[in-house]
N, CA, C and O of each residue as an XYZ file, in Angstrom:
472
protein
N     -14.506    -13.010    -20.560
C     -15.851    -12.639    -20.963
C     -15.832    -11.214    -21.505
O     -15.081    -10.347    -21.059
N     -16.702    -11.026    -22.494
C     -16.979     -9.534    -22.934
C     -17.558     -8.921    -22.091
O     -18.526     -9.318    -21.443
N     -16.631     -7.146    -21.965
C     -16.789     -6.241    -20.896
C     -18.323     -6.149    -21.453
O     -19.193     -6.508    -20.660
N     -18.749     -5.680    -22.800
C     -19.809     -5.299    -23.443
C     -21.022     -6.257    -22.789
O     -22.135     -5.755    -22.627
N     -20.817     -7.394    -22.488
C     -21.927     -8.537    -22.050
C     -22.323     -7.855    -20.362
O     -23.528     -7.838    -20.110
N     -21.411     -7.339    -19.299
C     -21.500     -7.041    -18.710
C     -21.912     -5.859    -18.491
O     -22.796     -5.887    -17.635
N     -21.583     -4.321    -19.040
C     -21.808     -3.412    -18.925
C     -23.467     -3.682    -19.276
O     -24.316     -3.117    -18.585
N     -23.838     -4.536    -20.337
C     -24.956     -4.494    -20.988
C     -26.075     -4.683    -19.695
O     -27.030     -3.909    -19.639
N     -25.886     -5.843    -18.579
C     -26.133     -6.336    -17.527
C     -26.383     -5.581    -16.933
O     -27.552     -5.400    -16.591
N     -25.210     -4.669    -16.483
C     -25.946     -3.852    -15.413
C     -26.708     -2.569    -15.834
O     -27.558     -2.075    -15.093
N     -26.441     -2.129    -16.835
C     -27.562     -1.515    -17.438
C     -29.018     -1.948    -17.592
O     -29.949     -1.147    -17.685
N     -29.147     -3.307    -17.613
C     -30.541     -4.120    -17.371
C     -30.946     -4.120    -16.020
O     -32.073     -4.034    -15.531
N     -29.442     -4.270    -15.318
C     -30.154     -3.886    -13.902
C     -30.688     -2.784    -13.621
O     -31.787     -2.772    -13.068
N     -29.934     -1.461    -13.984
C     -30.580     -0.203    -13.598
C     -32.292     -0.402    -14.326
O     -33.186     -0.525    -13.488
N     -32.591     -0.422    -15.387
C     -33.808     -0.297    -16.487
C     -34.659     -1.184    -15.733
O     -35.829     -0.804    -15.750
N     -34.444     -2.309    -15.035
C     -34.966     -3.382    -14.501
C     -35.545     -2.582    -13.112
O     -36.603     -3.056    -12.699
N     -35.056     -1.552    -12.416
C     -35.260     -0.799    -10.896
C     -35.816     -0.136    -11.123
O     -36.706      0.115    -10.310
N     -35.735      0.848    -12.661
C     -36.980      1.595    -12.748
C     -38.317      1.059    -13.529
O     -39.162      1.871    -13.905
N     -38.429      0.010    -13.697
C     -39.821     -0.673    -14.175
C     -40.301     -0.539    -13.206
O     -39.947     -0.430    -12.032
N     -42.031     -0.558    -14.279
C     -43.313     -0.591    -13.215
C     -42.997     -2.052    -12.168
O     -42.545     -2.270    -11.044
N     -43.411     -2.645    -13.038
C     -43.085     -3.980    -12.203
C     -42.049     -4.447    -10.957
O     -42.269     -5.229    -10.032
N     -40.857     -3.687    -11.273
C     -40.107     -3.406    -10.042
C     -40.807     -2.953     -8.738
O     -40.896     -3.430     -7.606
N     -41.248     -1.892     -9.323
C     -41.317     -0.586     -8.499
C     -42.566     -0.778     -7.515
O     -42.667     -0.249     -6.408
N     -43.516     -1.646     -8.129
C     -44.896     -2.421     -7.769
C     -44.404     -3.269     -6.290
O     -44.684     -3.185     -5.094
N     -43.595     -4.037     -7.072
C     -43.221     -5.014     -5.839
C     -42.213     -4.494     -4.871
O     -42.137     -5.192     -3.860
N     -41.331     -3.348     -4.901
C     -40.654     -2.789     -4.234
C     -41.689     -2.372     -2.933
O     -41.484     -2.669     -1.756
N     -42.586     -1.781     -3.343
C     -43.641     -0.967     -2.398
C     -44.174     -1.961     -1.719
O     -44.171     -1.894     -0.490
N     -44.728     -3.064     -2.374
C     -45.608     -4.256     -1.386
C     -44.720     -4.962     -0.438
O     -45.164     -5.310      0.656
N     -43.206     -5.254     -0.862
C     -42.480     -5.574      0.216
C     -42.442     -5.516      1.218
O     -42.451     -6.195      2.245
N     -42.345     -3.683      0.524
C     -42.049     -2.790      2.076
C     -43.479     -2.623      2.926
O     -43.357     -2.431      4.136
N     -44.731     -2.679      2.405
C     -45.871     -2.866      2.782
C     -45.929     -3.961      4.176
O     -46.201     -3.662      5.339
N     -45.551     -5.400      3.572
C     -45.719     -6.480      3.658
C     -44.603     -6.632      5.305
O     -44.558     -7.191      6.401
N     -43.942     -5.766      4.498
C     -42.383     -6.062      6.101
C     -43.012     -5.700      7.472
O     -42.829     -6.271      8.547
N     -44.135     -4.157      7.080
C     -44.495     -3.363      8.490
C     -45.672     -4.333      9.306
O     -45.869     -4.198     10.513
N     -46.568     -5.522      8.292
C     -47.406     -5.986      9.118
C     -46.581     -7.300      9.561
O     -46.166     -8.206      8.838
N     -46.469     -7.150     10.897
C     -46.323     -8.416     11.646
C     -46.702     -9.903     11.413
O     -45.969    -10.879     11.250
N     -48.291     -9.784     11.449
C     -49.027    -10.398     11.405
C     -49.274    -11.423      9.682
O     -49.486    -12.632      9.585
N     -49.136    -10.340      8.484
C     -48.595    -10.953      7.270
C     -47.626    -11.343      7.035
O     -47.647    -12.166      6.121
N     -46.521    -11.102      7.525
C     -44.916    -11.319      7.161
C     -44.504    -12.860      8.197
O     -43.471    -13.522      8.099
N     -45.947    -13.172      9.377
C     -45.415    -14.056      9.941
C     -46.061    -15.259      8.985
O     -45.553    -16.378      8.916
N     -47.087    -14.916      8.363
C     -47.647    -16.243      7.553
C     -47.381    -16.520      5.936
O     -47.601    -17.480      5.197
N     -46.787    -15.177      5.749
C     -45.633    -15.248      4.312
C     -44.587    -15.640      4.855
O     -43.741    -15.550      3.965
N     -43.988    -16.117      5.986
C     -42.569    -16.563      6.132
C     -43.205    -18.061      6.381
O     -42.703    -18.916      5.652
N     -44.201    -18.515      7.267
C     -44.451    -19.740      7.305
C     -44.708    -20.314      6.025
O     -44.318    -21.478      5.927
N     -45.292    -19.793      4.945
C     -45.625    -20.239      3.860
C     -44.110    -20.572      2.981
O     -43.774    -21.510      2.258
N     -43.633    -19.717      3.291
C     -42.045    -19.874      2.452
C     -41.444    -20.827      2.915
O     -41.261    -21.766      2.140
N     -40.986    -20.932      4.141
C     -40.393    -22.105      5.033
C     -41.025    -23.339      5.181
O     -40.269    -24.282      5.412
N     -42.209    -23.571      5.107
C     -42.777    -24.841      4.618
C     -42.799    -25.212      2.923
O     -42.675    -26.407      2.656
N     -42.918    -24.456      2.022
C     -43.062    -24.206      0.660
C     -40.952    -24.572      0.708
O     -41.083    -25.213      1.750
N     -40.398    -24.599      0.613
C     -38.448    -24.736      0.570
C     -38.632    -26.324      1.240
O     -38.558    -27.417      0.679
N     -38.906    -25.963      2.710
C     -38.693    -27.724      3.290
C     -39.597    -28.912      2.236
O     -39.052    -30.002      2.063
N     -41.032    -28.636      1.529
C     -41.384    -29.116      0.613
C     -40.742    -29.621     -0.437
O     -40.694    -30.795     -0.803
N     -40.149    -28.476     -1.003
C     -39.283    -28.788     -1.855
C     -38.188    -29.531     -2.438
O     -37.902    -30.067     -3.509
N     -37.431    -29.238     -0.680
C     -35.927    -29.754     -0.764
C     -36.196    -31.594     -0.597
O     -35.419    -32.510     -0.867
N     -37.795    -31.643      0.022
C     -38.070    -32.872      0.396
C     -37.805    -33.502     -0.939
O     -36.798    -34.096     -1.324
N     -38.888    -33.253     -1.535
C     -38.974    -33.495     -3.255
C     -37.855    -33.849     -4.377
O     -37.851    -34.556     -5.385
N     -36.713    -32.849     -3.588
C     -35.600    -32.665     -4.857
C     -34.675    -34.237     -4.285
O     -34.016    -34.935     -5.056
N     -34.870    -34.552     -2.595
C     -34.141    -35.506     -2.425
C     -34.815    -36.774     -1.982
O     -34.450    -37.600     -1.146
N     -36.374    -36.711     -3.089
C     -36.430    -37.694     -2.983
C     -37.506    -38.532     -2.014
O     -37.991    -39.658     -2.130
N     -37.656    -37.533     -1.054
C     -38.678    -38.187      0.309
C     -39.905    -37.984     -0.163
O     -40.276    -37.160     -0.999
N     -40.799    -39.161      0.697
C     -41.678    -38.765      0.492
C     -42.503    -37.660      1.409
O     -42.720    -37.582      2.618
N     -42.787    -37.013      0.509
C     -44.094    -36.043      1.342
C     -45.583    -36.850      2.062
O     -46.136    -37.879      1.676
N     -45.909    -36.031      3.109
C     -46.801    -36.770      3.622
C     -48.381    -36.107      3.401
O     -48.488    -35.395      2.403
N     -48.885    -36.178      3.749
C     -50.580    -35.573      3.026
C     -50.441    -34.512      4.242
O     -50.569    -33.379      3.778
N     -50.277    -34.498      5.282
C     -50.620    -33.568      6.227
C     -49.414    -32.421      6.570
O     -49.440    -31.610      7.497
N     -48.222    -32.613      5.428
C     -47.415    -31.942      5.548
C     -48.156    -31.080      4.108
O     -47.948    -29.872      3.996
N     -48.863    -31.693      3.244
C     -49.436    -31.043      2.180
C     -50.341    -30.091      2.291
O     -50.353    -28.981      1.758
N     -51.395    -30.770      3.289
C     -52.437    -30.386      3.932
C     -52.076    -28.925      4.895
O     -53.082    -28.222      4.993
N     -51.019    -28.429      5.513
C     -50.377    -27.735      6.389
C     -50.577    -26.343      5.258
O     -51.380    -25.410      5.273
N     -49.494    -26.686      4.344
C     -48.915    -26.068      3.404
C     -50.165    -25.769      2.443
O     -49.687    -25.060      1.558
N     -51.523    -25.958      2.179
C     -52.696    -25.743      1.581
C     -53.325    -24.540      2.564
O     -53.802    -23.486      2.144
N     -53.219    -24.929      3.928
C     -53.809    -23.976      5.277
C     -53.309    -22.770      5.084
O     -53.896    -21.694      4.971
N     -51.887    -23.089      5.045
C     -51.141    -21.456      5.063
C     -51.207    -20.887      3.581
O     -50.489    -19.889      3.643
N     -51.472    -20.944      2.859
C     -51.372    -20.645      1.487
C     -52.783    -20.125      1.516
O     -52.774    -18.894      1.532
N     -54.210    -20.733      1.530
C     -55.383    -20.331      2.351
C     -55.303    -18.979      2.847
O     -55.719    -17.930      2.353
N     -54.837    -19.154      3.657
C     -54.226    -17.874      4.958
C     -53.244    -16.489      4.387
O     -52.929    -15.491      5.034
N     -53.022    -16.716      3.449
C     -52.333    -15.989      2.775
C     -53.350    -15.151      1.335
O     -53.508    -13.973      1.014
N     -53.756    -16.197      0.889
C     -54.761    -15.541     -0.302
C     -55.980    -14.621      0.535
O     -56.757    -13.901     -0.091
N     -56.020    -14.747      1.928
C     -57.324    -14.139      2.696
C     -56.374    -12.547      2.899
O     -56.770    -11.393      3.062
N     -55.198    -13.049      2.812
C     -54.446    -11.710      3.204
C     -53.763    -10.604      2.594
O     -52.548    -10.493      2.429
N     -54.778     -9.702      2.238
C     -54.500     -8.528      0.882
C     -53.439     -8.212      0.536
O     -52.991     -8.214     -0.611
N     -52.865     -7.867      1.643
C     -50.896     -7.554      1.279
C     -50.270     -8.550      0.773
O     -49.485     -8.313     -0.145
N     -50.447     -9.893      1.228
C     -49.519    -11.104      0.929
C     -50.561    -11.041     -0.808
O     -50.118    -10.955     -1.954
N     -51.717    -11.110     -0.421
C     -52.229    -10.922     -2.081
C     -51.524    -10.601     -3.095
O     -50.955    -11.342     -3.897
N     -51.576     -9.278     -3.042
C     -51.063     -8.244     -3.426
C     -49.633     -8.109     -4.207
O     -49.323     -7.492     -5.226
N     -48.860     -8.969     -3.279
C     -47.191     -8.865     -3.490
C     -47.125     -9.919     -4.326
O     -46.411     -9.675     -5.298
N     -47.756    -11.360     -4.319
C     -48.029    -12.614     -5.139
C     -48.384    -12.458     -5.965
O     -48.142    -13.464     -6.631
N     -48.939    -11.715     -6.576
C     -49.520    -10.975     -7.932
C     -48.351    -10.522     -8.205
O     -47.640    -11.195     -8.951
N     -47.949     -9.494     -7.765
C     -46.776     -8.349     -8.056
C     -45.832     -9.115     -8.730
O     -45.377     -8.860     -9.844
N     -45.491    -10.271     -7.867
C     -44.071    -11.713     -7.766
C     -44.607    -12.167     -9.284
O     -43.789    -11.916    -10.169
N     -45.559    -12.646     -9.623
C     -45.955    -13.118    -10.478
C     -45.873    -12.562    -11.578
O     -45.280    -13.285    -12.378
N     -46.365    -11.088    -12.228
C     -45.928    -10.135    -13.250
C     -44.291     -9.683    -13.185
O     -43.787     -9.121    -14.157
N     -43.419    -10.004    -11.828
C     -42.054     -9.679    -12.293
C     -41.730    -11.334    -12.961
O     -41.152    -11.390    -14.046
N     -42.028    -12.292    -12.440
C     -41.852    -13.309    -13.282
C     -42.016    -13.540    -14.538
O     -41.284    -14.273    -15.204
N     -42.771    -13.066    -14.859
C     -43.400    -13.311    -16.133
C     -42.286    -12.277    -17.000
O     -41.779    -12.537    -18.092
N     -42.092    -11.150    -16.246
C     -41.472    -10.246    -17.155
C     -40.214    -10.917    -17.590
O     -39.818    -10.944    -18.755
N     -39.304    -11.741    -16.027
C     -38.247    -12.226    -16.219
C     -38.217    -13.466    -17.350
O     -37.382    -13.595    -18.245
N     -39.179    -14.205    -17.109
C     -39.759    -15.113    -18.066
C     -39.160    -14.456    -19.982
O     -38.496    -15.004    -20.861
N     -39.655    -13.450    -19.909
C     -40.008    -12.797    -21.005
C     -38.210    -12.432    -21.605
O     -37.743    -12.772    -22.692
N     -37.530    -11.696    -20.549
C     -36.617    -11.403    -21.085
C     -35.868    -12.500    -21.306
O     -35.319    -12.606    -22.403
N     -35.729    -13.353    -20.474
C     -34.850    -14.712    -20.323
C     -35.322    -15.504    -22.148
O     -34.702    -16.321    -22.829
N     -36.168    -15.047    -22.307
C     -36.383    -15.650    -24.202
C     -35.654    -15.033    -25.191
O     -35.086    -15.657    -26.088
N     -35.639    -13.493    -25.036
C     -35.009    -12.699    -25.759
C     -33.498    -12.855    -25.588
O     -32.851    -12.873    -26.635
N     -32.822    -12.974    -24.416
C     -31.603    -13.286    -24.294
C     -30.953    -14.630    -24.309
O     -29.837    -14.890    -23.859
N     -31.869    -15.532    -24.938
C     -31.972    -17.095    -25.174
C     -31.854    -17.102    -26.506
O     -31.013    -17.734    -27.146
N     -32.921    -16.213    -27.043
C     -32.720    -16.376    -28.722
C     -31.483    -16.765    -29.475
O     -31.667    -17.727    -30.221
N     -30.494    -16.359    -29.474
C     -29.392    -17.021    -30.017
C     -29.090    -18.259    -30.321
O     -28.837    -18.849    -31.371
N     -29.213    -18.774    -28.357
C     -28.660    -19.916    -28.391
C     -29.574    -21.035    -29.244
O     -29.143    -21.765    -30.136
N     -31.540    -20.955    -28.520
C     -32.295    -21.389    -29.461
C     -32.264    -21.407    -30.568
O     -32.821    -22.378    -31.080
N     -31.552    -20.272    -31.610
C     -31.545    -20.438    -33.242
C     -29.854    -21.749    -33.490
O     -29.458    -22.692    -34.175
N     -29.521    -20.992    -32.539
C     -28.054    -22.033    -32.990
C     -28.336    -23.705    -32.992
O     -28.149    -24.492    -33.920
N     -28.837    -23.964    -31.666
C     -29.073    -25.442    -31.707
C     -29.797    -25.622    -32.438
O     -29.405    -26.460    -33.249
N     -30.959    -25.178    -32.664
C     -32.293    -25.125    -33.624
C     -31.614    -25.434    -34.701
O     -32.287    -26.334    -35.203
N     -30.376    -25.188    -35.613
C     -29.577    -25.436    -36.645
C     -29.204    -26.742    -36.689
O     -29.198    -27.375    -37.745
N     -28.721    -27.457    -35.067
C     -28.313    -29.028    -35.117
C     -29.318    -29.672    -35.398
O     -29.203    -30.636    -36.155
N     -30.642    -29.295    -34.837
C     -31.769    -30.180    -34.918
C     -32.384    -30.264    -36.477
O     -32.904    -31.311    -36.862
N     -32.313    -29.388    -37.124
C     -33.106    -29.211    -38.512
C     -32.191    -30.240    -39.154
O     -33.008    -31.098    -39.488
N     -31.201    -30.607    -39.467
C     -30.464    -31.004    -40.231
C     -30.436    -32.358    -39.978
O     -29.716    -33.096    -40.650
C-alpha cells in the first residue's frame, strides 16, 4: 500500500481531533461518563439496541415487547439532556463522517460510473 495513503490518514486523524464536531462530542462523553444515572440508561439502550440487532442480522424474530422495551429506554433517554445532547453530537459526527466517506469514494464512484455508462 502507498505510504502517502497512510500518512494522508493519519493526518485526517489528527484534523479529525481538532474539529468542532470532535471536540463537541469529546466533552459530552466525558459529561455523560460522570452521571451515573445517564450512562446507566445509555448503556441499557446500547445493549438492548446490539442484542436487537444481532437478532435481526441472524435472522430471529423480534418480539413486540422486546421492541416495546427498547422504545421505553430510548423514551428515557430523549428525557435525558446529556444522553440528548451527545445523540445530537453522534449524529453531526456522522454526518460529517458520512460526508467525508463521499469525497474519499469519489474515485471509485467515477470509475465504475464508467462501466455503467457504456
Amino acid at each position: 500500500m502507498s505510504a502517502k495513503i497512510f500518512e494522508a490518514a493519519m493526518y485526517f486523524e489528527k484534523v479529525f481531533r481538532e474539529s468542532n464536531e470532535y471536540k463537541s462530542l469529546q466533552i459530552l462523553c466525558n459529561e455523560l461518563n460522570k452521571d451515573a444515572q445517564a450512562m446507566q440508561i445509555y448503556n441499557q439502550m446500547n445493549h438492548l439496541n446490539s442484542q436487537l440487532e444481532q437478532k435481526q442480522m441472524m435472522g430471529q424474530e423480534i418480539r413486540q415487547q422486546e421492541i416495546a422495551a427498547l422504545q421505553s429506554i430510548e423514551t428515557s433517554a430523549q428525557q435525558n439532556e446529556k444522553i440528548k445532547r451527545l445523540m445530537e453530537a453522534d449524529y453531526r459526527v456522522n454526518m460529517l463522517m458520512m460526508e467525508l466517506n463521499k469525497i474519499i469514494s469519489k474515485p471509485l464512484e467515477e470509475l465504475y460510473g464508467q462501466l455503467v455508462e457504456k
